[in-house]
mmJSON file of the N, C-alpha and C atoms, coordinates in Angstrom:
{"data_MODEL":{"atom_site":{
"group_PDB":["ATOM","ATOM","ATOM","ATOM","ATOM","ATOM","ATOM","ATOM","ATOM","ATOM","ATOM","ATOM","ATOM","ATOM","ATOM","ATOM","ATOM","ATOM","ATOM","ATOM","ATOM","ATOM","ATOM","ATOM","ATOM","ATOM","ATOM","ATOM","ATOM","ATOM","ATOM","ATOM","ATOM","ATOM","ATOM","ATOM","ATOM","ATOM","ATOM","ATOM","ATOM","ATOM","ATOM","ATOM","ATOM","ATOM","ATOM","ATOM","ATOM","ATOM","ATOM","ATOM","ATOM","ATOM","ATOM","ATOM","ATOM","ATOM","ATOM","ATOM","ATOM","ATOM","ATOM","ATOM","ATOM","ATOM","ATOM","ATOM","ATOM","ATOM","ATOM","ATOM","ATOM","ATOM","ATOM","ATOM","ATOM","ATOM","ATOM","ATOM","ATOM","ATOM","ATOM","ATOM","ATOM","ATOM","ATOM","ATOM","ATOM","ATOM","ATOM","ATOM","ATOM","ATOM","ATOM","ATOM","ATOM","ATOM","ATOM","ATOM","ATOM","ATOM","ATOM","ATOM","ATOM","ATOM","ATOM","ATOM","ATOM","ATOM","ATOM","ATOM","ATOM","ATOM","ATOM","ATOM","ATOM","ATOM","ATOM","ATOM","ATOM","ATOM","ATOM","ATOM","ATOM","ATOM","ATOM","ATOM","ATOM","ATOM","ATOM","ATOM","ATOM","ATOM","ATOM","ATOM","ATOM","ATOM","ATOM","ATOM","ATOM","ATOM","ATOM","ATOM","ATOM","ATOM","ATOM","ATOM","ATOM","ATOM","ATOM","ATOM","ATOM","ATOM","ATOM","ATOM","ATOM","ATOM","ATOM","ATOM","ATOM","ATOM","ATOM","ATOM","ATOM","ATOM","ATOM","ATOM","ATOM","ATOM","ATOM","ATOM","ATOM","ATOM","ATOM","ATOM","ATOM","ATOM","ATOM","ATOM","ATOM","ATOM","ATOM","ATOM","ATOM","ATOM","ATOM","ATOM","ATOM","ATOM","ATOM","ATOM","ATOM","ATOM","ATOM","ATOM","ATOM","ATOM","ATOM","ATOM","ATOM","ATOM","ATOM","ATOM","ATOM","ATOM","ATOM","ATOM","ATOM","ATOM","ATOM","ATOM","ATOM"],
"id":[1,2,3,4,5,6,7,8,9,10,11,12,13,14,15,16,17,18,19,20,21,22,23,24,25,26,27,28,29,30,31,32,33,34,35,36,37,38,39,40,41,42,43,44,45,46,47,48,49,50,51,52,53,54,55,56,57,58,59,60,61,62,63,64,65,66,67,68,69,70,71,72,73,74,75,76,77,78,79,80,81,82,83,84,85,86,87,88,89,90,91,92,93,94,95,96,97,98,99,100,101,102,103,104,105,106,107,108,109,110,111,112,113,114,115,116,117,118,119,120,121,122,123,124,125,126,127,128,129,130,131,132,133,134,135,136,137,138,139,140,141,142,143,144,145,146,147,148,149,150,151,152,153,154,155,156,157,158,159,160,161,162,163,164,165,166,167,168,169,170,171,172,173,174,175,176,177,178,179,180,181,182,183,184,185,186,187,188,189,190,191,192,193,194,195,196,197,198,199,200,201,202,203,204,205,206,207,208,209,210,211,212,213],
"type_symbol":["N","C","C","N","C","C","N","C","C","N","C","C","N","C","C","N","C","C","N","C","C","N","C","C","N","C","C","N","C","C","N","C","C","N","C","C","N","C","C","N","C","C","N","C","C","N","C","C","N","C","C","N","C","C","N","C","C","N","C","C","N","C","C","N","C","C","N","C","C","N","C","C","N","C","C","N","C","C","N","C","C","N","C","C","N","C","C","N","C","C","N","C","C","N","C","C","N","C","C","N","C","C","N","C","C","N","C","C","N","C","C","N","C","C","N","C","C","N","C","C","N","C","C","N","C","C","N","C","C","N","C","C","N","C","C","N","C","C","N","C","C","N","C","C","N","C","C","N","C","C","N","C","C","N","C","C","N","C","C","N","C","C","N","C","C","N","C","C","N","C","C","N","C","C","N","C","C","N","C","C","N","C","C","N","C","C","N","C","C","N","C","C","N","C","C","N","C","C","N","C","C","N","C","C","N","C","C","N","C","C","N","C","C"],
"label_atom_id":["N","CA","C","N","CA","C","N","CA","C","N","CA","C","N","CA","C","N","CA","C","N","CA","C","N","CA","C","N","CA","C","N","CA","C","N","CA","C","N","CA","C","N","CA","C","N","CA","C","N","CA","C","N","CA","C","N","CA","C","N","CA","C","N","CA","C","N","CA","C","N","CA","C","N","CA","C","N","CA","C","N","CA","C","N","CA","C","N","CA","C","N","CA","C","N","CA","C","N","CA","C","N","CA","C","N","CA","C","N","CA","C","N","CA","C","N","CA","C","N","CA","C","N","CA","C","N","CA","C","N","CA","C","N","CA","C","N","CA","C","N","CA","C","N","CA","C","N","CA","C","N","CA","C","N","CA","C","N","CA","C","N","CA","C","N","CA","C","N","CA","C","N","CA","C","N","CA","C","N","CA","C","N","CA","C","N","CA","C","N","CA","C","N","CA","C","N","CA","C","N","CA","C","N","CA","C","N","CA","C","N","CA","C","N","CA","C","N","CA","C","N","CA","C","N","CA","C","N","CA","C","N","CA","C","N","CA","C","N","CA","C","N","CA","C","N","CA","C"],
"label_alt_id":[null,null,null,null,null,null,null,null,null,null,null,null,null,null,null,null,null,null,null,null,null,null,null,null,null,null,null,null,null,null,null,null,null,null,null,null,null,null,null,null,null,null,null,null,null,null,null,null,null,null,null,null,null,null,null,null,null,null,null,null,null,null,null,null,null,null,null,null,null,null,null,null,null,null,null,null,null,null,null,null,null,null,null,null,null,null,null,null,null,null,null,null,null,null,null,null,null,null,null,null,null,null,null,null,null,null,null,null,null,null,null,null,null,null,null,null,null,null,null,null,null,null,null,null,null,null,null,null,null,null,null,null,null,null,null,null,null,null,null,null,null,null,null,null,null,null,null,null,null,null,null,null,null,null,null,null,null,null,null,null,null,null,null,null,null,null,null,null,null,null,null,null,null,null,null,null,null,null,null,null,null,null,null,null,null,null,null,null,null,null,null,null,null,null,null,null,null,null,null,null,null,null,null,null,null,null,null,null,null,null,null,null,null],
"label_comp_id":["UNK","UNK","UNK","UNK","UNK","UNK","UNK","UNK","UNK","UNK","UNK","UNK","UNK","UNK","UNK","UNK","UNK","UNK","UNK","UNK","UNK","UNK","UNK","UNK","UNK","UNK","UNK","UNK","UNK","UNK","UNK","UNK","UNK","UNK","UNK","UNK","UNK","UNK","UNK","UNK","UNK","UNK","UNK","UNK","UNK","UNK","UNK","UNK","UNK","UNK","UNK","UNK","UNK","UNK","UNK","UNK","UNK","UNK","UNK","UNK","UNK","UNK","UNK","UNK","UNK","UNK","UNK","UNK","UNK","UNK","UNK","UNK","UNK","UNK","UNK","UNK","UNK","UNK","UNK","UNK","UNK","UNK","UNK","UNK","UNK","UNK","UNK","UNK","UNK","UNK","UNK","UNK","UNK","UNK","UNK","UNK","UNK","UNK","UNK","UNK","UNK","UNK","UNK","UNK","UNK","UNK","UNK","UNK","UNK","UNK","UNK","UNK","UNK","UNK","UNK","UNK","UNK","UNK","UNK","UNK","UNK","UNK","UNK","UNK","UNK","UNK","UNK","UNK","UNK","UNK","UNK","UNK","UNK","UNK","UNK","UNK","UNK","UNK","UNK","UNK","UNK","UNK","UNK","UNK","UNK","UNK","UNK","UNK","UNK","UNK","UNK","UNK","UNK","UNK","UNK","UNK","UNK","UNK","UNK","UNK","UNK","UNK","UNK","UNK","UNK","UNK","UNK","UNK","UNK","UNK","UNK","UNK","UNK","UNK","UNK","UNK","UNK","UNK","UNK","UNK","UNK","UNK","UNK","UNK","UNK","UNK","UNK","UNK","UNK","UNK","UNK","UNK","UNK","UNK","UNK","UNK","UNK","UNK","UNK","UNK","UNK","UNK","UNK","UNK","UNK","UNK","UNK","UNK","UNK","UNK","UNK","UNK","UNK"],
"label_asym_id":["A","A","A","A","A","A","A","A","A","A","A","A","A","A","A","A","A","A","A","A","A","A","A","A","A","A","A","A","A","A","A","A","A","A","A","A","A","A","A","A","A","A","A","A","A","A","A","A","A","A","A","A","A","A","A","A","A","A","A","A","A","A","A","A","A","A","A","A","A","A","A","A","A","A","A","A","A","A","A","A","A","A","A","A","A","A","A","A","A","A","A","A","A","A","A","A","A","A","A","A","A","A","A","A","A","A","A","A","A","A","A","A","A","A","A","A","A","A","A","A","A","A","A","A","A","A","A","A","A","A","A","A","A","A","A","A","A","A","A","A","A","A","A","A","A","A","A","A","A","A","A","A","A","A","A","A","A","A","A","A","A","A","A","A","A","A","A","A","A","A","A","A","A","A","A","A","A","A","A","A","A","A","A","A","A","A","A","A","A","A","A","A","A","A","A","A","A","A","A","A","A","A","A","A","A","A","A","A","A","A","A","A","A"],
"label_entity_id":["1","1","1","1","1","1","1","1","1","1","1","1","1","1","1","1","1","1","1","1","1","1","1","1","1","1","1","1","1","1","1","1","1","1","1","1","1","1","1","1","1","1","1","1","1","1","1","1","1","1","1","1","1","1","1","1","1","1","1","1","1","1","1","1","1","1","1","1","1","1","1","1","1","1","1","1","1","1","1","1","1","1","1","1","1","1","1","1","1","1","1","1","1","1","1","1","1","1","1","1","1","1","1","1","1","1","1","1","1","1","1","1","1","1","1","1","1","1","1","1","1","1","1","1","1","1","1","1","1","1","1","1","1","1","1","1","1","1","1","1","1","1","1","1","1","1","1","1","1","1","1","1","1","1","1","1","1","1","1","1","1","1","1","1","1","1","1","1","1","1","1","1","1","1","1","1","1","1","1","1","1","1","1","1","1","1","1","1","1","1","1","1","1","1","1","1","1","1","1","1","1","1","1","1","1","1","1","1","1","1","1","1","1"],
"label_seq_id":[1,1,1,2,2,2,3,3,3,4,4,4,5,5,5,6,6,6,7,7,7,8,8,8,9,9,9,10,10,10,11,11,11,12,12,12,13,13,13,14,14,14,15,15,15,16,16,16,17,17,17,18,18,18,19,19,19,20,20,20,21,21,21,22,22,22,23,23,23,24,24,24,25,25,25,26,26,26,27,27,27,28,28,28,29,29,29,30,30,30,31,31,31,32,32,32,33,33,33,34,34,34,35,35,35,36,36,36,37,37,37,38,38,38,39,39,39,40,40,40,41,41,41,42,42,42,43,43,43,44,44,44,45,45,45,46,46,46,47,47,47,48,48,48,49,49,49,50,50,50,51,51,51,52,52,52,53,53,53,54,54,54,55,55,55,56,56,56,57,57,57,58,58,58,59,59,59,60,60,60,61,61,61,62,62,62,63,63,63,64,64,64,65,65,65,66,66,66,67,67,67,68,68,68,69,69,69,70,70,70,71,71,71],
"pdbx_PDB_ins_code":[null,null,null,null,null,null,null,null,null,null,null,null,null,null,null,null,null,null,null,null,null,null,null,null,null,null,null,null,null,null,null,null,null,null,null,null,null,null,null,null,null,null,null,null,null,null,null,null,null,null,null,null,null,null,null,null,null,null,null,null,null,null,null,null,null,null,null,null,null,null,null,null,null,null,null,null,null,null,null,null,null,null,null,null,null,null,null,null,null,null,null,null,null,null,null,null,null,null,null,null,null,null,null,null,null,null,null,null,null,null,null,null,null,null,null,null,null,null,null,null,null,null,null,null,null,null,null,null,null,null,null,null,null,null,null,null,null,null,null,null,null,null,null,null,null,null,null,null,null,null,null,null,null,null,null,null,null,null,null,null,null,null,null,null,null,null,null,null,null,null,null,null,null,null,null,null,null,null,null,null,null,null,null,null,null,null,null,null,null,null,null,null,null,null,null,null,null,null,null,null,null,null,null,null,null,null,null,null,null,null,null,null,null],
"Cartn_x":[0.061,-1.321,-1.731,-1.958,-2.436,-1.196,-1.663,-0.764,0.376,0.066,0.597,1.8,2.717,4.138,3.751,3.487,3.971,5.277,6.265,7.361,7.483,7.237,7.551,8.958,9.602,11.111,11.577,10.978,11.761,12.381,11.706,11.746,12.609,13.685,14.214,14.559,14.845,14.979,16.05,15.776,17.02,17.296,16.362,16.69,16.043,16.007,15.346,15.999,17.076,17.669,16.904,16.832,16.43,16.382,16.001,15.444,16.396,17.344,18.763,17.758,16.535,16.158,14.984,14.762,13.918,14.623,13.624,13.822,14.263,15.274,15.018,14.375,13.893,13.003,11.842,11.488,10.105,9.786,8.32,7.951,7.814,7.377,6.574,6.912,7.035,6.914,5.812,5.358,4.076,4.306,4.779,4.97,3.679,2.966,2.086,3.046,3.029,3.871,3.54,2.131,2.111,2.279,2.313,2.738,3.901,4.99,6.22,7.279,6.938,7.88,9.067,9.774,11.235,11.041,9.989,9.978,11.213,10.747,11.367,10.756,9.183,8.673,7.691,7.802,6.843,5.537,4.446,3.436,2.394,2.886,2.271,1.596,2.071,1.254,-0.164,-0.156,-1.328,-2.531,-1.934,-2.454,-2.642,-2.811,-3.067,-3.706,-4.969,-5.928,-5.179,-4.605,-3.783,-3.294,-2.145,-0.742,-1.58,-2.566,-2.774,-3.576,-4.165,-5.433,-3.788,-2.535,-1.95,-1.016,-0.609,0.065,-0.715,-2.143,-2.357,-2.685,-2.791,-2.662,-1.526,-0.201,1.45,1.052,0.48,0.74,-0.076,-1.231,-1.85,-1.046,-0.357,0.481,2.096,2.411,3.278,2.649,1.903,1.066,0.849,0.284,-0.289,1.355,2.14,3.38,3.211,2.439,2.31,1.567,1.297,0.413,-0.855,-0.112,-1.019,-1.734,-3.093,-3.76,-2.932,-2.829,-1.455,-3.209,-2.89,-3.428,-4.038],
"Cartn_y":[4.48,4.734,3.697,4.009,2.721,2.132,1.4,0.06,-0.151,0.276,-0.485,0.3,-0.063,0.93,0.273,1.177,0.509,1.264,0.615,1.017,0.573,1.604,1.193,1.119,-0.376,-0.423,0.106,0.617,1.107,2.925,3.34,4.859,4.99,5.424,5.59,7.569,8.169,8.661,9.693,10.394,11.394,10.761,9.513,8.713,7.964,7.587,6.419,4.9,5.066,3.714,2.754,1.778,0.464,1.095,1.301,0.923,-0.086,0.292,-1.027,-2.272,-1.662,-2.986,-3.557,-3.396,-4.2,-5.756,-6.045,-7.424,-7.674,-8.981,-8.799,-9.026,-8.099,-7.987,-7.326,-7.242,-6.676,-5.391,-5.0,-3.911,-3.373,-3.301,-3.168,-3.806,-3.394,-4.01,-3.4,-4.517,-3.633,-4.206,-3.597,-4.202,-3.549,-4.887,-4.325,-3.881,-2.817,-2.181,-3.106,-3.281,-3.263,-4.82,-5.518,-6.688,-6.794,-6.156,-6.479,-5.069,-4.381,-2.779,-2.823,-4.088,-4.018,-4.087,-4.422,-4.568,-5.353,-6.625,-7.805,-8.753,-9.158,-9.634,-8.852,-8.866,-8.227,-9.276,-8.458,-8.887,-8.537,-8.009,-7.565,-8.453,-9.812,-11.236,-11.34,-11.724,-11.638,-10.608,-9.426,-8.192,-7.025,-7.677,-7.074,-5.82,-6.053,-4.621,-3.768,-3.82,-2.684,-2.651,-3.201,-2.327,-1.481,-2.239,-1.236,0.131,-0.203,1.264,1.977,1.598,2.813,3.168,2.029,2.566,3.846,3.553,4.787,5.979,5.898,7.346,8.026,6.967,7.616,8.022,7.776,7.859,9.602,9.751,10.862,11.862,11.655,12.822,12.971,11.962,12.631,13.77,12.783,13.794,15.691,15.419,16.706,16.966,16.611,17.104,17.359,17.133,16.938,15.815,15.462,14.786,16.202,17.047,17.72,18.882,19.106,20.158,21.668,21.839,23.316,24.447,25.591,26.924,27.411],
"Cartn_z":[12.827,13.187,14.222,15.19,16.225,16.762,16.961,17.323,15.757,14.893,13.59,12.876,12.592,11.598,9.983,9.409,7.833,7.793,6.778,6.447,4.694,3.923,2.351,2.318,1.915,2.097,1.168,-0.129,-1.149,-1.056,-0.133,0.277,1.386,1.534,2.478,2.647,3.97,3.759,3.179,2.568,1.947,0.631,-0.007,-0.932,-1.368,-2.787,-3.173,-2.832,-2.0,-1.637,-1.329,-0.761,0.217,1.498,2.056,3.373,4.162,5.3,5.576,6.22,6.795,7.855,6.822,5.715,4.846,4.069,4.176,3.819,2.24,2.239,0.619,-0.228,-1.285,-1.936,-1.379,-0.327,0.303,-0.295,-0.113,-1.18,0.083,0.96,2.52,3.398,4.767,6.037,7.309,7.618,8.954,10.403,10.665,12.798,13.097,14.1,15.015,16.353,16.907,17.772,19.354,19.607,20.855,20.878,20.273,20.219,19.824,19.123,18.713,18.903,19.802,20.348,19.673,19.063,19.015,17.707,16.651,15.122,14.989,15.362,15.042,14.065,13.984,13.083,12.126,10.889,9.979,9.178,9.901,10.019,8.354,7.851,6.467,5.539,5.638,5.03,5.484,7.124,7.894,8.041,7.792,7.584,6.425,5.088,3.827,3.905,4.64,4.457,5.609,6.541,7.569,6.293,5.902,4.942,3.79,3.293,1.781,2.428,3.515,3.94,4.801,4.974,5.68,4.495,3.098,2.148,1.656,1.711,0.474,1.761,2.934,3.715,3.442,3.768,2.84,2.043,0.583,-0.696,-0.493,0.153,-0.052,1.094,1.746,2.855,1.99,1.261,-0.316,-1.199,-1.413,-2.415,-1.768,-0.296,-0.306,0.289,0.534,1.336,2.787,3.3,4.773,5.16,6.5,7.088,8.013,7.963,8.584,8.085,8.11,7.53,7.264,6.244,6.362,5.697,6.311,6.159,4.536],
"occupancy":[1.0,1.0,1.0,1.0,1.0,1.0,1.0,1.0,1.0,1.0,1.0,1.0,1.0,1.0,1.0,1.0,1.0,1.0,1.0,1.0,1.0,1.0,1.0,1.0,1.0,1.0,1.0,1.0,1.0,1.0,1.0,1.0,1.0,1.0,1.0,1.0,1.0,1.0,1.0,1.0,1.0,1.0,1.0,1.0,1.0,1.0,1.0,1.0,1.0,1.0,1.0,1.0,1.0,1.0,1.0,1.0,1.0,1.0,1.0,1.0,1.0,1.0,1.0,1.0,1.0,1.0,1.0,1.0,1.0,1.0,1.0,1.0,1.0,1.0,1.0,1.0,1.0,1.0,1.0,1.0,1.0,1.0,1.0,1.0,1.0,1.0,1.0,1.0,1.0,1.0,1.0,1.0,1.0,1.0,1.0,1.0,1.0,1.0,1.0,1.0,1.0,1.0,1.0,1.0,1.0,1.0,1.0,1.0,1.0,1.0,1.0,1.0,1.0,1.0,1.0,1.0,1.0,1.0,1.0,1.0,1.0,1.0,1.0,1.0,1.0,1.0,1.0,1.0,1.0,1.0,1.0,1.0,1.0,1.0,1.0,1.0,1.0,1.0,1.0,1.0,1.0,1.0,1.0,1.0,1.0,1.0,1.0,1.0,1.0,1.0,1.0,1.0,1.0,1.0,1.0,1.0,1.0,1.0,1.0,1.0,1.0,1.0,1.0,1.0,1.0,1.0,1.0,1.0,1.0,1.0,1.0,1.0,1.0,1.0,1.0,1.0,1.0,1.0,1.0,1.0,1.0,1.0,1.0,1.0,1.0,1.0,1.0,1.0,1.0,1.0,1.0,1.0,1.0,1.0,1.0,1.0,1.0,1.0,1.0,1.0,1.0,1.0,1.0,1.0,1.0,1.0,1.0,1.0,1.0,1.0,1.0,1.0,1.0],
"B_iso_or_equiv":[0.0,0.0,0.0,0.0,0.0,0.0,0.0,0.0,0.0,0.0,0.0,0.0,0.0,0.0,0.0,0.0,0.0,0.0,0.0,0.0,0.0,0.0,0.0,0.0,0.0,0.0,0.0,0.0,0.0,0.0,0.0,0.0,0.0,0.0,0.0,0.0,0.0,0.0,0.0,0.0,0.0,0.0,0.0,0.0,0.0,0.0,0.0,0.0,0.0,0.0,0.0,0.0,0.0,0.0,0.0,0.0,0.0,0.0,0.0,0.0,0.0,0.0,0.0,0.0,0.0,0.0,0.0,0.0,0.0,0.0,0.0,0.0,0.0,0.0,0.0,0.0,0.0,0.0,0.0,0.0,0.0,0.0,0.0,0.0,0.0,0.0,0.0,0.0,0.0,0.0,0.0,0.0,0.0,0.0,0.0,0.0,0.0,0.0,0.0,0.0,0.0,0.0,0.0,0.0,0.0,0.0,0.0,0.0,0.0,0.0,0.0,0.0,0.0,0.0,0.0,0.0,0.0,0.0,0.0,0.0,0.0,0.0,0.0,0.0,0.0,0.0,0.0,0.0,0.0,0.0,0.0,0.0,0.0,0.0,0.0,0.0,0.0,0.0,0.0,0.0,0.0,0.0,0.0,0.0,0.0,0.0,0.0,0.0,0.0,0.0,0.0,0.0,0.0,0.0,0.0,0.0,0.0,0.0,0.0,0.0,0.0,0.0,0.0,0.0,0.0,0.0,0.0,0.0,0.0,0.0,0.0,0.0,0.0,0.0,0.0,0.0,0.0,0.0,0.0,0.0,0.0,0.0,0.0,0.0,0.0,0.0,0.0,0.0,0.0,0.0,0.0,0.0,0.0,0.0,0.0,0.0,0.0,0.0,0.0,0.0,0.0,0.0,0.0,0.0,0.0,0.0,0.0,0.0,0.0,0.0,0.0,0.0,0.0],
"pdbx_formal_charge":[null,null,null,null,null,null,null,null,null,null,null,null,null,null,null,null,null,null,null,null,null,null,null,null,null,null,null,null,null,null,null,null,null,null,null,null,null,null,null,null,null,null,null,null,null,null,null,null,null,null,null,null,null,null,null,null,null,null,null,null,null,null,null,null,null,null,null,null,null,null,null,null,null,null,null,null,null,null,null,null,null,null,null,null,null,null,null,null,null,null,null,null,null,null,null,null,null,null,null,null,null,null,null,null,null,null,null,null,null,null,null,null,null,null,null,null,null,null,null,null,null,null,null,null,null,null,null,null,null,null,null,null,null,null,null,null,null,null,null,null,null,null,null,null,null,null,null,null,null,null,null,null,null,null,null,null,null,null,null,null,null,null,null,null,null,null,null,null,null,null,null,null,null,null,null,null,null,null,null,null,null,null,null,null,null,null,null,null,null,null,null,null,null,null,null,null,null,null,null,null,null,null,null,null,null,null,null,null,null,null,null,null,null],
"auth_seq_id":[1,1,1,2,2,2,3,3,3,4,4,4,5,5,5,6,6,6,7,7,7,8,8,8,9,9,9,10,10,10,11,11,11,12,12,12,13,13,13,14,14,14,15,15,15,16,16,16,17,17,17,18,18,18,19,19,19,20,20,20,21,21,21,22,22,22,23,23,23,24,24,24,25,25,25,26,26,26,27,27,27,28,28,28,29,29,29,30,30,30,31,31,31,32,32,32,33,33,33,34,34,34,35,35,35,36,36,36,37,37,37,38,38,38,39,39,39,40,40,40,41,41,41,42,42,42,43,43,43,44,44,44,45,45,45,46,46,46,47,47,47,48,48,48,49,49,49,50,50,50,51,51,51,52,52,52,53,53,53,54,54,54,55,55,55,56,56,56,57,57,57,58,58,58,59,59,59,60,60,60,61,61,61,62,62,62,63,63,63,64,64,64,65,65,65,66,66,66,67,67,67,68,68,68,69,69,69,70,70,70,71,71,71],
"auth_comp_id":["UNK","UNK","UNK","UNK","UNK","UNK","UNK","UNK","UNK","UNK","UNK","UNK","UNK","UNK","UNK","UNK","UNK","UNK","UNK","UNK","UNK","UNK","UNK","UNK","UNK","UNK","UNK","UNK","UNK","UNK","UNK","UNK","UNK","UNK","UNK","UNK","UNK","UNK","UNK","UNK","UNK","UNK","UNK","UNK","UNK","UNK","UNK","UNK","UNK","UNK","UNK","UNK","UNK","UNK","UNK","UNK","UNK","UNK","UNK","UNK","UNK","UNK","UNK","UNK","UNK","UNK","UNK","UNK","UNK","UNK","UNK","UNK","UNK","UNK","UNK","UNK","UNK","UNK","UNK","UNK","UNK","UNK","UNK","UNK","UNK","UNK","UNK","UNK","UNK","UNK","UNK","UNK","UNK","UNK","UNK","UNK","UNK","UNK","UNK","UNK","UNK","UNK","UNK","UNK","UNK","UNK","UNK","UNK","UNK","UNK","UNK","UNK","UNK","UNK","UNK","UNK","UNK","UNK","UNK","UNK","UNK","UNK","UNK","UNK","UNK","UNK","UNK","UNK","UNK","UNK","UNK","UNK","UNK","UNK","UNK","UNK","UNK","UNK","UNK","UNK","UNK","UNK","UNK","UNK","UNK","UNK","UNK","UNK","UNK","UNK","UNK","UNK","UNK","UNK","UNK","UNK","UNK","UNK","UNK","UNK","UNK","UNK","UNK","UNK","UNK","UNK","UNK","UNK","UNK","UNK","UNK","UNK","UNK","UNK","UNK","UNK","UNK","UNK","UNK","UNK","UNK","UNK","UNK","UNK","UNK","UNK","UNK","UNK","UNK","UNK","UNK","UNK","UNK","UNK","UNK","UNK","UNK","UNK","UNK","UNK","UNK","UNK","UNK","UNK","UNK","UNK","UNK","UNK","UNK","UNK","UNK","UNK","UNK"],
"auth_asym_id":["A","A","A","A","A","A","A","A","A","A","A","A","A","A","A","A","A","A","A","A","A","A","A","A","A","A","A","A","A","A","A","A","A","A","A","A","A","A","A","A","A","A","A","A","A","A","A","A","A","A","A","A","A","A","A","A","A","A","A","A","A","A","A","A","A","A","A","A","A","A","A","A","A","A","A","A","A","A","A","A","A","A","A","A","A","A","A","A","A","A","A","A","A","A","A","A","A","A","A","A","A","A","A","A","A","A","A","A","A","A","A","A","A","A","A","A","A","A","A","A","A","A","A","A","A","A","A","A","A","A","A","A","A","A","A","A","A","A","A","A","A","A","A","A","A","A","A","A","A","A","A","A","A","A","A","A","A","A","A","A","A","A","A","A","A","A","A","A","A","A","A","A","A","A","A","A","A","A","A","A","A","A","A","A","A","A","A","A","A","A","A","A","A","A","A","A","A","A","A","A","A","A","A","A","A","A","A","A","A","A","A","A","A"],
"auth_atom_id":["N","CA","C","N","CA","C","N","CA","C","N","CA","C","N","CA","C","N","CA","C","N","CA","C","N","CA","C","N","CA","C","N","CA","C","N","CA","C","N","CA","C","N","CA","C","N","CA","C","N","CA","C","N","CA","C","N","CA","C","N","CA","C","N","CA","C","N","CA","C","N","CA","C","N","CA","C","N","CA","C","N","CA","C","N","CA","C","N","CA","C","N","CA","C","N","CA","C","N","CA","C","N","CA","C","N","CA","C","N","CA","C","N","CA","C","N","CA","C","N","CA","C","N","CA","C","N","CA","C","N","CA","C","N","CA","C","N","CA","C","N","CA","C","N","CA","C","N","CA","C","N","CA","C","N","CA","C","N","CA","C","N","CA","C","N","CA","C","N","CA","C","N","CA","C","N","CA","C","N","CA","C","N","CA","C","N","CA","C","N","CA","C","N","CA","C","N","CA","C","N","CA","C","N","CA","C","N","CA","C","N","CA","C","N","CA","C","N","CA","C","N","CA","C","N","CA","C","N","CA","C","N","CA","C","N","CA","C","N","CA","C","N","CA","C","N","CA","C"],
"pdbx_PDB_model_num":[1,1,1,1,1,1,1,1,1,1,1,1,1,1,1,1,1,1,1,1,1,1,1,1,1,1,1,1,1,1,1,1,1,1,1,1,1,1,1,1,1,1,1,1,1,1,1,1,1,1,1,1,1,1,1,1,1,1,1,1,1,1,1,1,1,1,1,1,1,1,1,1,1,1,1,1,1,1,1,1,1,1,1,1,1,1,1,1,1,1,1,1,1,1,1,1,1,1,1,1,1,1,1,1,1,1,1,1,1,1,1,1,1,1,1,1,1,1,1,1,1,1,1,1,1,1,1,1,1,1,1,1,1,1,1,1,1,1,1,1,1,1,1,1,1,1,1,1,1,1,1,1,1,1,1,1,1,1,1,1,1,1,1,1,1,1,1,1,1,1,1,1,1,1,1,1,1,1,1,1,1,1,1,1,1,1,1,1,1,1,1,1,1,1,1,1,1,1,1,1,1,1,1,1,1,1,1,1,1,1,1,1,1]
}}}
């Protein structure tokens, strides 16, 4: 969304695996993009309220199974 990536490291896709580029132990990772294009540093400490207001947009585009308004 924006400038910003959340990445829940515990979800990967096709799997409940790890996530390969998550950290260890990390629950989450958030790159601000336009400051870090290459998602080299994870910014998720500094930025609590970005990660939890884009975790629970994930949590509700699971829920409904899309991100986008379906018919």
């Amino acid at each position: 969304m924006g400038p910003w990536k959340y990445v829940a490291a515990g979800r990967a896709p096709g799997g409940p695996k790890a996530s390969p580029w998550a950290r260890e132990g990390a629950t989450a990772l958030l790159y601000h993009l336009g400051d870090d294009p290459g998602e080299t540093r994870d910014v998720l400490d500094r930025h609590p309220d970005v990660a939890d207001r884009l975790s629970k947009l994930l949590n509700r585009y699971r829920e409904r199974g899309s991100s986008r308004p379906m018919p």
